[in-house]
C-alpha positions as CSV (number, residue, x, y, z in Angstrom):
1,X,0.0,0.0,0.0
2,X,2.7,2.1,0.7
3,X,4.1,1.9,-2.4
4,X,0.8,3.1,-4.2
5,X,2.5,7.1,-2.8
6,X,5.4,6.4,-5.4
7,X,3.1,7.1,-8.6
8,X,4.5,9.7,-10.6
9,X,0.8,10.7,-11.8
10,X,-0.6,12.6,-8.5
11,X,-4.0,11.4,-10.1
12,X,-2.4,8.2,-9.1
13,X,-1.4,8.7,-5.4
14,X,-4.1,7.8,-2.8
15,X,-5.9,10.6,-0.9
16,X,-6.9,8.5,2.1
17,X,-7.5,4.6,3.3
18,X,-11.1,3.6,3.9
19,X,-10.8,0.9,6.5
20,X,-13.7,-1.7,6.4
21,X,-13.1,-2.8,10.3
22,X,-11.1,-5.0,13.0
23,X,-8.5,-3.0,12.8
24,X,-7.3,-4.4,16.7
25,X,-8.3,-8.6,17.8
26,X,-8.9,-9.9,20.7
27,X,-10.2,-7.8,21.7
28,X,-11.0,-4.1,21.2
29,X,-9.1,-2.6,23.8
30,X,-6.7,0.6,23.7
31,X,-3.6,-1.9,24.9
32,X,-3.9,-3.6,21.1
33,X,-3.7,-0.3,19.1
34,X,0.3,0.0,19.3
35,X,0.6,-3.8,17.9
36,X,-2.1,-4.4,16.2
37,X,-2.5,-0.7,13.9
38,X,-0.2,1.9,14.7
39,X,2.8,0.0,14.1
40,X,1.7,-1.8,11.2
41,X,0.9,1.6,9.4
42,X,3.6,3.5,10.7
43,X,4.6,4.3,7.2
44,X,1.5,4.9,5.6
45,X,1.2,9.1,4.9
46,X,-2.1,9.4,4.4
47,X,-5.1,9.6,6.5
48,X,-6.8,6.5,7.5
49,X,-10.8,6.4,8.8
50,X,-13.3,4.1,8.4
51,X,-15.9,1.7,10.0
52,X,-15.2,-0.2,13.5
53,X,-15.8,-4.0,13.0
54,X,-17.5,-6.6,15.5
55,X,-13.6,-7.0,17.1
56,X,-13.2,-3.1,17.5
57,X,-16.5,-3.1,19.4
58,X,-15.8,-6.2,21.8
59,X,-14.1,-6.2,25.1
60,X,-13.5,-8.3,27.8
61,X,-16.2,-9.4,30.0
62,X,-15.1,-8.5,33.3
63,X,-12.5,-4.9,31.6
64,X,-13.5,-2.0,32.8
65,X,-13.5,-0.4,29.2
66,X,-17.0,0.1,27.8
67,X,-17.2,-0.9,24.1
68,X,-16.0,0.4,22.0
69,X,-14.0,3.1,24.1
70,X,-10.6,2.4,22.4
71,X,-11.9,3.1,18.9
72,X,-13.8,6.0,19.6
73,X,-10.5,7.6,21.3
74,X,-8.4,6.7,18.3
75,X,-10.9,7.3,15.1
76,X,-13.3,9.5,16.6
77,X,-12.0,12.6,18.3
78,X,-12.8,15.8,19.0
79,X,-9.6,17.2,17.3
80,X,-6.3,15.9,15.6
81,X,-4.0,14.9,18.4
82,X,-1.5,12.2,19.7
83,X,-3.2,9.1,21.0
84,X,-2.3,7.3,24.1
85,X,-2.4,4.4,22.1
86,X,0.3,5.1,19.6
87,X,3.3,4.5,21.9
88,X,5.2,7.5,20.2
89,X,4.3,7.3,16.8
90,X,3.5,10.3,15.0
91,X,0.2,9.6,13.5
92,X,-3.1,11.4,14.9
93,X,-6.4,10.6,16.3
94,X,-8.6,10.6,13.8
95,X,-12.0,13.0,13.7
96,X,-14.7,10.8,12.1
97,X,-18.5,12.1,13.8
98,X,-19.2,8.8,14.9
99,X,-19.2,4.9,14.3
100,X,-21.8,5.9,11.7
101,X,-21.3,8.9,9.0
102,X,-21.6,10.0,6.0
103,X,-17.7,11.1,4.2
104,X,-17.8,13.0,1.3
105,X,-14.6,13.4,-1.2
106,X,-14.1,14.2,-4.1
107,X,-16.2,12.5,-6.5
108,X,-17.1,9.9,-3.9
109,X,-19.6,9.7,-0.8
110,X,-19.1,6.8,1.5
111,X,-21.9,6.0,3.7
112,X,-20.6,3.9,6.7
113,X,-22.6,1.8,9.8
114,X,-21.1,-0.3,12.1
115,X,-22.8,-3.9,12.2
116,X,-21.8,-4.2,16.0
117,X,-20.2,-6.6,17.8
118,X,-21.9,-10.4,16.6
119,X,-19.7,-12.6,15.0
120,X,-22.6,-13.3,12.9
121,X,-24.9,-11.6,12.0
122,X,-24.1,-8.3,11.2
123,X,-26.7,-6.1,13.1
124,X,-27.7,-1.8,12.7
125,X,-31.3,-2.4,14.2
126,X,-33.5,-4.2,16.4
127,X,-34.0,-7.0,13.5
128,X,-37.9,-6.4,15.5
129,X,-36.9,-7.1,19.0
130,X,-34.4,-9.4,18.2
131,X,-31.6,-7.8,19.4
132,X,-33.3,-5.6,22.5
133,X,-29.9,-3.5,23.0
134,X,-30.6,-2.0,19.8
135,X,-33.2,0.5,18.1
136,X,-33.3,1.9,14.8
137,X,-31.6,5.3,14.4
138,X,-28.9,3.7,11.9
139,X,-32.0,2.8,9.8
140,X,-33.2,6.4,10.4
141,X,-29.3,7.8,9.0
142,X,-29.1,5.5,6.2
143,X,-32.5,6.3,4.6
144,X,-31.6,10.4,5.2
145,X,-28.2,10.0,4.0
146,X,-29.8,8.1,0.8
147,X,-32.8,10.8,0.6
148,X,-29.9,13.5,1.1
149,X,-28.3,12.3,-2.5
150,X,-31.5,12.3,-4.2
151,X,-32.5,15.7,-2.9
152,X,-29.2,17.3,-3.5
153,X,-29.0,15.3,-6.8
154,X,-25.7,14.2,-5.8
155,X,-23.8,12.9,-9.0
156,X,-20.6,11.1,-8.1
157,X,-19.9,7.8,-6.9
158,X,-22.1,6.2,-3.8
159,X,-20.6,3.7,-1.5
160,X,-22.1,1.7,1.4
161,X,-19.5,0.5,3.9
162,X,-20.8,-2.0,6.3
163,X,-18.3,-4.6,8.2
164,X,-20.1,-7.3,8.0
165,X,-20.7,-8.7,4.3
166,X,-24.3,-8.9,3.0
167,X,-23.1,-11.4,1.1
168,X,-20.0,-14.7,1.4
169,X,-18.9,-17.7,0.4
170,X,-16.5,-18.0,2.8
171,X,-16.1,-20.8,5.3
172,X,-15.7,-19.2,8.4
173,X,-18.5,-16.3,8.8
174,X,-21.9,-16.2,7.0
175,X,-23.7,-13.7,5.4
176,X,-26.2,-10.9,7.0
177,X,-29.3,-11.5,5.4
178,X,-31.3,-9.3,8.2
179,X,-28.5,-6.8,7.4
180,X,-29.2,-6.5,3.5
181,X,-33.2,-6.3,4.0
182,X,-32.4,-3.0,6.3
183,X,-30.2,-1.7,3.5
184,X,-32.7,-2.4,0.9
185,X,-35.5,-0.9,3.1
186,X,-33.6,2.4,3.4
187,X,-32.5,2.3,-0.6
188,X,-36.0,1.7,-1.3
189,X,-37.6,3.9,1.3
190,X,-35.3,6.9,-0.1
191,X,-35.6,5.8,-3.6
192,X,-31.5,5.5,-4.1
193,X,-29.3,2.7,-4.8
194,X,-25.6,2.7,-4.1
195,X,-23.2,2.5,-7.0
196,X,-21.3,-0.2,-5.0
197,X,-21.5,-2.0,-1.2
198,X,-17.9,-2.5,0.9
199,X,-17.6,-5.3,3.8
200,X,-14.9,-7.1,5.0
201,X,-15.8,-9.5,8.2
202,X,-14.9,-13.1,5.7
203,X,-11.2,-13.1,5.8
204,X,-11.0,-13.5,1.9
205,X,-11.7,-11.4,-0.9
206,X,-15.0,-12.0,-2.9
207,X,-16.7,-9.4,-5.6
208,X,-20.6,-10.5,-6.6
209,X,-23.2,-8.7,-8.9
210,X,-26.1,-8.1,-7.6
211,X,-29.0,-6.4,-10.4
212,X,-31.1,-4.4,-8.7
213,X,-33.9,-3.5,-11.1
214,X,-31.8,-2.5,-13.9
215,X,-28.8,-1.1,-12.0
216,X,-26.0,-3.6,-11.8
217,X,-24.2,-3.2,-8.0
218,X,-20.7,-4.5,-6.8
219,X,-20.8,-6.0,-3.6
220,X,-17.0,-6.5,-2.7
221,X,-15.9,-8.3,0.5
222,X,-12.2,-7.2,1.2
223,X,-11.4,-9.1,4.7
224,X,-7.9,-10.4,4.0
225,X,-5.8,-7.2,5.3
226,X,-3.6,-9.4,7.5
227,X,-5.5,-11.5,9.8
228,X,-4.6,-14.7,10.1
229,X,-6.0,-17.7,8.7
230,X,-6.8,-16.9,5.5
231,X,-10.8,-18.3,5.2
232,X,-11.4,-20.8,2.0
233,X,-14.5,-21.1,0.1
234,X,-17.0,-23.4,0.7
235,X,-16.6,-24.6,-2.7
236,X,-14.5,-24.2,-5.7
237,X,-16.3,-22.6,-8.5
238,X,-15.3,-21.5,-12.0
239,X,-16.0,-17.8,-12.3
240,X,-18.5,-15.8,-12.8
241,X,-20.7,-18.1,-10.9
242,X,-24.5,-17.4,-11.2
243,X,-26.0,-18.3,-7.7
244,X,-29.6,-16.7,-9.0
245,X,-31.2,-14.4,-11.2
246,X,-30.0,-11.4,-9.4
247,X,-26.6,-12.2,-8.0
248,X,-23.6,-13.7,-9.4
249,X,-20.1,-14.2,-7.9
250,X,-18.0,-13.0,-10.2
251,X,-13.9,-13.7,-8.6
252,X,-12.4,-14.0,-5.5
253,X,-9.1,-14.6,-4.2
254,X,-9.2,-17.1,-0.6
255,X,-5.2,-18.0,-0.3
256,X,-3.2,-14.5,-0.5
257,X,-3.9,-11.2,1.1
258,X,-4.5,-7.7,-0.2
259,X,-6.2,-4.7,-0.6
260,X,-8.7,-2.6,-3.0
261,X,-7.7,0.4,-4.5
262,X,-10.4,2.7,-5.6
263,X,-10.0,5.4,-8.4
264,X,-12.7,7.4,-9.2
265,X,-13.6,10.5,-11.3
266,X,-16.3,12.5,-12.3
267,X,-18.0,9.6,-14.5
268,X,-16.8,6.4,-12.9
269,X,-15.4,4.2,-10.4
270,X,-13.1,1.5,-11.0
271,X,-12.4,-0.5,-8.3
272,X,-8.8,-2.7,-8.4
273,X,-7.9,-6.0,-6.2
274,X,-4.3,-5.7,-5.8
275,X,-2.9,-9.2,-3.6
276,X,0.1,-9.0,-1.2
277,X,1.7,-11.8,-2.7
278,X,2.4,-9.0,-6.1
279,X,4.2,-6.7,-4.0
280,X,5.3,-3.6,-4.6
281,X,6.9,-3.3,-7.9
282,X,3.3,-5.0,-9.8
283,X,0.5,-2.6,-10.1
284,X,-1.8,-4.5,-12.6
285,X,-4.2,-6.2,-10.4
286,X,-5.3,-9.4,-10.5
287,X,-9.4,-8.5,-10.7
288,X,-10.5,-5.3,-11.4
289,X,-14.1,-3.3,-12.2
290,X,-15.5,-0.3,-13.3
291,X,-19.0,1.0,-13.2
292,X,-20.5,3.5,-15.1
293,X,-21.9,6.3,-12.6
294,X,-24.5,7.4,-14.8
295,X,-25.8,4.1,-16.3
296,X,-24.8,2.3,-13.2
297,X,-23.5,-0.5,-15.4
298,X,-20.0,-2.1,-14.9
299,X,-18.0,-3.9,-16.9
């Protein structure tokens, strides 16, 4: 990743890393942060924000820390400043609203909900009563977030960034179901479709196509930033795999580790894969896909 801020193009060099969540284990407490994310990006220039995942959000049964303490004191501060956490390093705090948000950049709005702290499912409401502890005011931001694009007739890029993955084939975490009919109830409540949906959770890397009326949406699951195992599929399967009439799986990567990098301009959004195993000096990467902002078609 590091090497993506030797491009000669600035076009090229990244603005910021989106993190899709976990960024500490076992379990979300402020002793992990040195280890487990400020050393391990110690080099990395940009800013990093993003979405806590079901690990960020755990603790300890009988810690004193309430969850998830440790991530809102390093990615959701009042201002820029050193964190306890960072042993020295020079990196700040970061100033995200919440564990829930709307980001805007250039060209791109990413809307991001945390899916709390269940291995599985991934939970933002009640699921009607189900889960007692929760209510629905992420439902209530996602459908005015969406309603916000529409009304403002935003025109670039639309991202949903949810830990756990809607959909995956992977071995060792299902899919969210519950999770994808409150995302579908907000899209349809507002009227507004993302142009793609971001998870990580499954410690692979999966992209499916789901058709959604007649807009064709990535769903990319991009869980295999360093955490070991690596998770398999359930099955091998020549891709693209057509599970039904509405979703296909259409690659995925279950024995290397990597990253996505997104590019994205005023028309649309191409979306890489890049795997550790290429390292630094390959920048073709091994899946890749664009969508058309306008027709929200990819190819």
């Amino acid at each position: 990743m590091v090497t993506d801020f030797t491009e000669t193009n600035s076009a090229d060099v990244p603005s910021f890393c989106y993190h899709l969540g976990d960024a500490v284990y076992y379990f979300g407490e402020g002793e992990y942060y040195y280890d487990q994310f400020f050393e391990p990006f110690r080099n990395y220039p940009a800013p990093i924000l993003g979405i806590p995942g079901n690990h960020d959000g755990i603790v300890y049964p009988t810690d004193p820390a309430t969850t998830p303490q440790a991530y809102m004191r390093n990615f959701c501060a009042s201002a820029p400043a050193p964190s306890p956490d960072a042993g020295g390093l020079s990196r700040t705090t970061m100033i995200q609203p919440g564990v829930y948000y709307t980001f805007d950049a250039p060209f791109v709005r990413i809307l991001g909900v945390y899916s709390n702290v269940l291995e599985d499912p991934g939970v933002i409401s009640d699921q009607g009563g189900t889960y007692p502890t929760l209510d629905q005011r992420q439902i209530t931001f996602l459908t005015t977030a969406l309603k916000r694009v529409k009304s403002e007739s935003y025109a670039g890029a639309l991202i949903i960034a949810v830990h756990h993955p809607p959909f995956t084939g992977g071995t060792n975490h299902g899919a969210s179901p519950l999770m994808l009919a409150d995302i579908d109830s907000a899209c349809t409540a507002a009227g507004v479709w993302p142009h793609a949906v971001f998870s990580g959770h499954a410690h692979n890397y999966q992209r499916y196509t789901r058709l959604v009326n007649t807009f064709q949406i990535p769903f990319m699951v991009a869980g295999c930033g360093g955490h070991s195992p690596l998770s398999s599929m359930r099955s091998t399967v020549r891709t693209p795999y057509k599970i039904d009439s509405t979703l296909t799986l259409e690659s995925y990567d279950d024995t290397d580790y990597g990253y996505l990098r997104v590019i994205v301009n005023a028309s649309t959004m191409t979306i890489e894969f890049h795997p550790q195993s290429d390292g630094g000096t390959t920048k073709t990467p091994d899946d890749v896909v664009t969508i058309n902002l306008a027709a929200r078609t990819i190819s």
